[in-house]
C-alpha positions in Angstrom: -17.2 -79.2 25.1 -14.1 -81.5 25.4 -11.0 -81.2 28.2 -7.8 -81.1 26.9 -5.2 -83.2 28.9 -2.7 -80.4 28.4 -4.1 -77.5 28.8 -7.8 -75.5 29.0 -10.5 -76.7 27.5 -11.5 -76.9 23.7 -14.3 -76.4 22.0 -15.0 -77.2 18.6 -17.9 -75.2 17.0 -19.5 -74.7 13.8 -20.1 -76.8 10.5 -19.4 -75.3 7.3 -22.4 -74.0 5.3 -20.9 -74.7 2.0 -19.3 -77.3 -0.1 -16.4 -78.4 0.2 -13.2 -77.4 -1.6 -15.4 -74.8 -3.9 -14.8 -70.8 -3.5 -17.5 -70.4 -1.2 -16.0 -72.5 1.1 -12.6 -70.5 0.9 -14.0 -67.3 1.0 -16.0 -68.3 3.9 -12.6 -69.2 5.5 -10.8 -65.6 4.8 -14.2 -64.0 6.2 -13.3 -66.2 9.2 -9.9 -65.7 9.7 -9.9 -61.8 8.9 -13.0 -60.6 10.4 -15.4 -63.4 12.5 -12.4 -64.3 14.9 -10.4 -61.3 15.6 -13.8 -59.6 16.3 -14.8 -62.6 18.9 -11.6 -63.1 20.8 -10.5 -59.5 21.0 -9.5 -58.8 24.4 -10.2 -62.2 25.6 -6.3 -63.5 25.6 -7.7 -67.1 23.5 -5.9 -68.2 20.6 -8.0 -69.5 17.9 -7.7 -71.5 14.7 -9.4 -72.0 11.8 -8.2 -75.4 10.4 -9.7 -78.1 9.0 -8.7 -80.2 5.4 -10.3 -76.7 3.0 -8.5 -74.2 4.9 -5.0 -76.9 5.5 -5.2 -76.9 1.5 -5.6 -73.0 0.9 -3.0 -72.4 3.2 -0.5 -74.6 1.5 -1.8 -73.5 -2.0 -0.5 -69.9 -0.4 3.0 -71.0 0.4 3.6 -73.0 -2.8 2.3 -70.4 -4.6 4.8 -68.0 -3.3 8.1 -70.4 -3.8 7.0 -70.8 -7.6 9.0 -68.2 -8.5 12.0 -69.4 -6.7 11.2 -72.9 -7.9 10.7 -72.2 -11.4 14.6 -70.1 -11.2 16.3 -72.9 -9.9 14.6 -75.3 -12.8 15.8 -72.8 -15.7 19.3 -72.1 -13.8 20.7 -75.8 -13.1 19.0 -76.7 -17.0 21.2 -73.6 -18.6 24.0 -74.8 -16.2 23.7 -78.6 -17.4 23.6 -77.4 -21.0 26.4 -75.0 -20.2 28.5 -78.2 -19.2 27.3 -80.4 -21.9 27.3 -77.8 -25.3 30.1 -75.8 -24.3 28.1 -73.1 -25.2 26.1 -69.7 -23.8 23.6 -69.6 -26.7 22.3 -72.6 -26.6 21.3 -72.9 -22.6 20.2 -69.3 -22.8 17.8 -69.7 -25.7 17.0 -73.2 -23.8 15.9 -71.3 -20.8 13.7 -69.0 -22.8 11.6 -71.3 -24.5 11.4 -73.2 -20.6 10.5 -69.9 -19.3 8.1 -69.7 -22.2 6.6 -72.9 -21.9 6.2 -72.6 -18.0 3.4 -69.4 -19.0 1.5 -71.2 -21.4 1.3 -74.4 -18.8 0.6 -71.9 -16.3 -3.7 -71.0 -16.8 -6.1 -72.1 -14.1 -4.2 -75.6 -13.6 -1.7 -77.9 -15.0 -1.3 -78.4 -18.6 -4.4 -76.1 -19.1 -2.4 -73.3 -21.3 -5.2 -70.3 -21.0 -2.6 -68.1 -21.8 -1.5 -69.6 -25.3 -5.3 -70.2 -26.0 -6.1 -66.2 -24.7 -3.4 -65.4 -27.6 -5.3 -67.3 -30.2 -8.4 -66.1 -29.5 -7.1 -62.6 -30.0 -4.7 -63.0 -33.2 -7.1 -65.8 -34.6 -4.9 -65.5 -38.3 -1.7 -66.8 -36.8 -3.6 -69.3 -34.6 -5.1 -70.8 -38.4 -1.8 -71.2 -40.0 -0.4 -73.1 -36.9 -3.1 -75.8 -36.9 
């Protein structure tokens, strides 16, 4: 057990069973955070983290995970605007921002540039799939 200067003391406890960015690892974190901790402080007024590098990563996988969408609509609408400005034209920013939107959900898979969707859709409509190569 360690003193804090500023406050009570700290104790740091436990080692990870797993590995360590794998799923195990992350699940082991959630089963921490939702059930191991509540359970052990309840009632005891201590305030308890689970941190360390796996769960700093998961939680900022969480929050840019939830500003894709946001991200992704500012992207499409300064793009349509720019071509707006530059064209003169509606149809050609709006069928601009389609095919964007389009080619964000074949990037979009289990990681960057790995396009499970497109390959999901070739799998299942193999005869279109052979024509485009």
């Amino acid at each position: 057990m360690s003193a804090s200067r500023a406050g009570p003391p700290v104790r740091r406890v436990g080692r990870r069973p797993t590995g360590g960015a794998g799923r195990a690892t992350s699940a082991l974190i959630t089963h921490l955070r939702e059930d191991v901790v509540p359970a052990a402080d309840r009632g005891s007024g201590l305030t308890v983290y689970v941190g360390g590098a796996t769960a700093a990563s998961g939680d900022l996988a969480a929050l840019l995970a939830g500003k894709l969408p946001l991200f992704l609509g500012v992207i499409v609408a300064l793009g349509c605007l720019l071509l707006m400005v530059a064209f003169r034209s509606v149809l050609v920013p709006l069928t601009a921002a389609v095919m964007n939107l389009a080619g964000s959900g074949t990037r979009g898979g289990d990681g960057c540039g790995s396009g499970r969707p497109a390959r999901a859709w070739c799998g299942r409509f193999p005869a279109p799939a052979a024509r485009l190569g």
